[in-house]
C-alpha positions as CSV (number, residue, x, y, z in Angstrom):
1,X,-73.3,176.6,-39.8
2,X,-73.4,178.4,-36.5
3,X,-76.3,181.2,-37.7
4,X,-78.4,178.1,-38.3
5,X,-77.7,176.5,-35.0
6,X,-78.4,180.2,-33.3
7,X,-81.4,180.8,-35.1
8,X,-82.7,176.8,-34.4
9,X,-82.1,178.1,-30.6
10,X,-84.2,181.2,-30.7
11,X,-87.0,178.9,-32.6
12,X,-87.6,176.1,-30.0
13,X,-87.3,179.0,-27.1
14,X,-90.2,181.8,-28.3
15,X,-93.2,182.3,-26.6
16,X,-95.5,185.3,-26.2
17,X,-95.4,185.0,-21.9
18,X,-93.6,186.8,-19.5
19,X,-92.0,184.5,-16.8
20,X,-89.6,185.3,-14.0
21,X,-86.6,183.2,-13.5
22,X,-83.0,182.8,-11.9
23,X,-79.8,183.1,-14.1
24,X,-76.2,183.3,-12.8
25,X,-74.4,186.3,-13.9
26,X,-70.8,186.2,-15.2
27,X,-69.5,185.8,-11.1
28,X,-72.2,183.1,-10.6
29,X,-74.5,184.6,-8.2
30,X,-78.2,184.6,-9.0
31,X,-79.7,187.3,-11.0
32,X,-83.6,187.4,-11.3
33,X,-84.4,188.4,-15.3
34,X,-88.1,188.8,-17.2
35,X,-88.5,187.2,-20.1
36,X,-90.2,189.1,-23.0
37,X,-91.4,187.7,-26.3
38,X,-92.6,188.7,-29.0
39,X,-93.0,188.7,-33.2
40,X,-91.7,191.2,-35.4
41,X,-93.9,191.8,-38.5
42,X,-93.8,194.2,-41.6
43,X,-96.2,196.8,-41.1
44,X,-97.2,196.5,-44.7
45,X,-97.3,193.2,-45.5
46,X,-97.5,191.7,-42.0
47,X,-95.1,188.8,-42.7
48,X,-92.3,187.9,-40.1
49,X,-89.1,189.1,-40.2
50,X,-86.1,187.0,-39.8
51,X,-82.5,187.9,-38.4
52,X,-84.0,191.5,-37.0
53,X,-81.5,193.0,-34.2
54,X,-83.6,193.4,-30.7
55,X,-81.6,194.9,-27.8
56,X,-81.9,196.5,-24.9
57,X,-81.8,200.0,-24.6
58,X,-77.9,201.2,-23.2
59,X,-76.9,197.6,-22.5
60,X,-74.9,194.5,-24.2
61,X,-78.0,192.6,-24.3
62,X,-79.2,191.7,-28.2
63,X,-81.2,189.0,-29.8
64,X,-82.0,188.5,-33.1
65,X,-85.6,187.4,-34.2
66,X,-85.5,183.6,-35.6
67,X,-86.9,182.3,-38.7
68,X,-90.4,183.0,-38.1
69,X,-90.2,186.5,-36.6
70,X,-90.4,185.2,-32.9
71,X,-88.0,186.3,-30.1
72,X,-87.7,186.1,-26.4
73,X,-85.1,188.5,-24.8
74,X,-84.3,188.5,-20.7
75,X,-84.3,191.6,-18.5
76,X,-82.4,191.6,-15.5
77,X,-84.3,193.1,-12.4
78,X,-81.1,195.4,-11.6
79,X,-81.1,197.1,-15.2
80,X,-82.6,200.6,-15.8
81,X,-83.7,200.6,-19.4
82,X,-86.7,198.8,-20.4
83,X,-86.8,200.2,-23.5
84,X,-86.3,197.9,-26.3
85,X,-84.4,199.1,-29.7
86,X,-86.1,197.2,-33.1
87,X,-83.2,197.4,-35.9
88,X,-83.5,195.9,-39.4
89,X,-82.0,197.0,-42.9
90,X,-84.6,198.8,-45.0
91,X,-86.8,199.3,-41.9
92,X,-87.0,202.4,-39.7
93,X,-85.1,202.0,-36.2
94,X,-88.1,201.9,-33.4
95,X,-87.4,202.2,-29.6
96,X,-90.5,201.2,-27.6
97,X,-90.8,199.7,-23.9
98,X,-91.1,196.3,-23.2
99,X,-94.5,197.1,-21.5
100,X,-96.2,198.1,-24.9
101,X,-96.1,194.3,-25.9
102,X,-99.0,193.2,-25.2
103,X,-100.5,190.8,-27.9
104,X,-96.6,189.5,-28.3
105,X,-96.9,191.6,-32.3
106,X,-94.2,194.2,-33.0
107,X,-94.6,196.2,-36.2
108,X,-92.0,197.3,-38.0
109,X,-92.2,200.2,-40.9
110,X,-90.2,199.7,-44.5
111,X,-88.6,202.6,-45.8
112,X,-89.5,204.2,-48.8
């Protein structure tokens, strides 16, 4: 019951736009964070993927892609990595930076 719920989340929040905004950290001050979005596709058969593990490079941050493929993950301004990490079961692990989404598509190769 609480995957559904999670993933209903991550559906009604994906868009392909980066936008600045405030959070509060775990103390409560103010943290500025980039938002990143994007789709995660099969390189094959170019269908979405659902559940894939998106995180950021050497940090606790992870999202998973929602029902249709779409994500949205936030940066904070003070963290080094922008390098994202694409994991998925029968898939090949990619790393890529945040940068190199720029038509909001991610590919993603099977393995054979």
């Amino acid at each position: 019951m609480t995957l559904i719920f999670v993933l209903t989340v991550l559906t009604a929040s994906a868009t392909n736009v980066k936008t600045l905004k405030s959070d509060n950290n775990k103390d409560g001050n103010s943290v500025s964070t980039t938002s990143y979005s994007g789709k995660i596709t099969d390189s094959l058969s170019k269908e979405a993927l659902t559940g894939v593990k998106i995180s950021i490079e050497n940090t606790d941050i992870t999202v998973y892609s929602d029902l249709e493929g779409n994500f949205t993950i936030n940066l904070p301004e003070n963290t080094s990595s922008r390098n994202l990490k694409i994991s998925y079961i029968s898939y090949e692990e990619k790393t890529m930076d945040m940068t190199e989404i720029t038509n909001g598509s991610i590919e993603i190769n099977p393995v054979f």
